[in-house]
C-alpha positions as CSV (number, residue, x, y, z in Angstrom):
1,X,0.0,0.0,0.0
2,X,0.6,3.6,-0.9
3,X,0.6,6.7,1.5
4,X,-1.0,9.3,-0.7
5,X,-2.8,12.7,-0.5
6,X,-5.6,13.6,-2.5
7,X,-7.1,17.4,-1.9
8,X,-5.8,16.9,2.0
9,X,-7.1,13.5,2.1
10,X,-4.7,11.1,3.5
11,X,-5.6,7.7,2.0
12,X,-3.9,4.2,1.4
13,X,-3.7,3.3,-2.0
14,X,-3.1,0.0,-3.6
15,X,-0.2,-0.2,-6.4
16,X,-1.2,-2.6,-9.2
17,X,1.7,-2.8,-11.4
18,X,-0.6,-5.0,-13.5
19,X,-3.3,-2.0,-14.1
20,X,-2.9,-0.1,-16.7
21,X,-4.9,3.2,-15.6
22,X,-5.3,4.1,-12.3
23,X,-9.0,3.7,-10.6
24,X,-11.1,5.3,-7.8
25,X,-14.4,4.3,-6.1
26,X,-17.3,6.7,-7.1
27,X,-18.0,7.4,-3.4
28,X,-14.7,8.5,-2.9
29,X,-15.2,11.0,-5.6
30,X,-18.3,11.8,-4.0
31,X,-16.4,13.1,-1.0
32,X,-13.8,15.2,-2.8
33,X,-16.6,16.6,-5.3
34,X,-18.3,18.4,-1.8
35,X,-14.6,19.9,-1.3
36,X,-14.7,22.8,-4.3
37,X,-11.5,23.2,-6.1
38,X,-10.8,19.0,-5.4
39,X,-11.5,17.9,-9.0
40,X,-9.6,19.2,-12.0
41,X,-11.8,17.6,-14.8
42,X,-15.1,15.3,-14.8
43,X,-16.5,13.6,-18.0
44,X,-18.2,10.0,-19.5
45,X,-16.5,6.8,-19.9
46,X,-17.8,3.2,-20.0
47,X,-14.6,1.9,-20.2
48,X,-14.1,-2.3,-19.3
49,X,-11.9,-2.7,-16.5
50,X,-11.1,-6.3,-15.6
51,X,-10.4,-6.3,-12.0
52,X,-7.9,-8.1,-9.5
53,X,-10.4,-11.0,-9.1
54,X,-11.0,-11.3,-13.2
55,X,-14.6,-9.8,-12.5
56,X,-15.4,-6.8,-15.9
57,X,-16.6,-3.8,-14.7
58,X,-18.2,-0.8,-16.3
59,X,-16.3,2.1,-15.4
60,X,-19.0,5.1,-14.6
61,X,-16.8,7.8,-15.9
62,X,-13.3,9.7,-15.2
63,X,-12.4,11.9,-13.0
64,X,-8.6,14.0,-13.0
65,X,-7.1,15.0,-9.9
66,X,-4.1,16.5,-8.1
67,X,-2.1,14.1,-5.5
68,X,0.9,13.9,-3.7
69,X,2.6,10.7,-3.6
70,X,6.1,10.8,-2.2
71,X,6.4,14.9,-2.1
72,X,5.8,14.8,-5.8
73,X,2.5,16.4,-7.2
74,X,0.7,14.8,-10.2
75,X,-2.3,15.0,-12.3
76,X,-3.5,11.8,-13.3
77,X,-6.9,11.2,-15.0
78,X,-8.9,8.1,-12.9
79,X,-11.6,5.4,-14.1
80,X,-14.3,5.9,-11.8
81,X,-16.0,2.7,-10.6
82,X,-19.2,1.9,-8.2
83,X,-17.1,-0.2,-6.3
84,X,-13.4,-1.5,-5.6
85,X,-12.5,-4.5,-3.7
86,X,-11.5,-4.6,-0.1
87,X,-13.0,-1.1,1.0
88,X,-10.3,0.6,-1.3
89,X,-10.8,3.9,-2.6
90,X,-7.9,4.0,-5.0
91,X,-5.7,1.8,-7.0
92,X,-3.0,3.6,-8.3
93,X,-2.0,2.0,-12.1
94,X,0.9,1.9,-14.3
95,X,-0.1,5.6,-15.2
96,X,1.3,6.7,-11.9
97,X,4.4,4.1,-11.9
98,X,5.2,5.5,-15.6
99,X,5.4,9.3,-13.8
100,X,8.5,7.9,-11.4
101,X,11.3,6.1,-11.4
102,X,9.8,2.8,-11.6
103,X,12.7,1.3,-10.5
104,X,12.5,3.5,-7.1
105,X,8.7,3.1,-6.4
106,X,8.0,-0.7,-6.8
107,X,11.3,-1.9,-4.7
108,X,9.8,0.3,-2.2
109,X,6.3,-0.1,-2.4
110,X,5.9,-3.6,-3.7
111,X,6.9,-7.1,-1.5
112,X,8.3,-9.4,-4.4
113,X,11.3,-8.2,-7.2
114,X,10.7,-8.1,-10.8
């Protein structure tokens, strides 16, 4: 898991090295949308997303955000979904791992070598 900060949000986020775009639950979203200035840019999508446990979702639309991961600042455009697994509220994709040194951010954050 991922310590990361989303509009002053502190939240743990998984890092799936084996998504390509990084995800968010719609009530998370929800939340941020009641703090104004929290979302960048909102539209459509029905993208398929095949999740961790093989199940294809229907993405209910994007949503692009400012974060902090590691005292660097991105904007990364998220699938929105009704619901993640485990109670998460964001899965962080190889979007975000593509912004770093990969090298750097999965020998920290991740528990096996490539």
């Amino acid at each position: 898991m991922v310590s990361i900060s989303i509009c002053n949000f502190k939240v743990a986020a998984l890092l799936d090295t084996g998504c390509s775009n990084s995800i968010i639950s719609k009530k998370f979203v929800e939340i941020l949308l009641s703090n104004n200035g929290c979302v960048v840019a909102a539209s459509a999508d029905d993208s398929k997303i095949r999740m961790l446990n093989s199940n294809m979702i229907t993405a209910c639309g994007t949503v692009t955000l400012n974060f902090k991961i590691e005292h660097q600042s991105l904007t990364i455009t998220f699938l929105v979904v009704a619901d993640l697994l485990c109670d998460l509220d964001v899965i962080l994709g190889m979007d975000v791992v593509n912004s770093f040194d990969r090298v750097v951010l999965i020998a920290k954050y991740c528990n096996y070598c490539l």
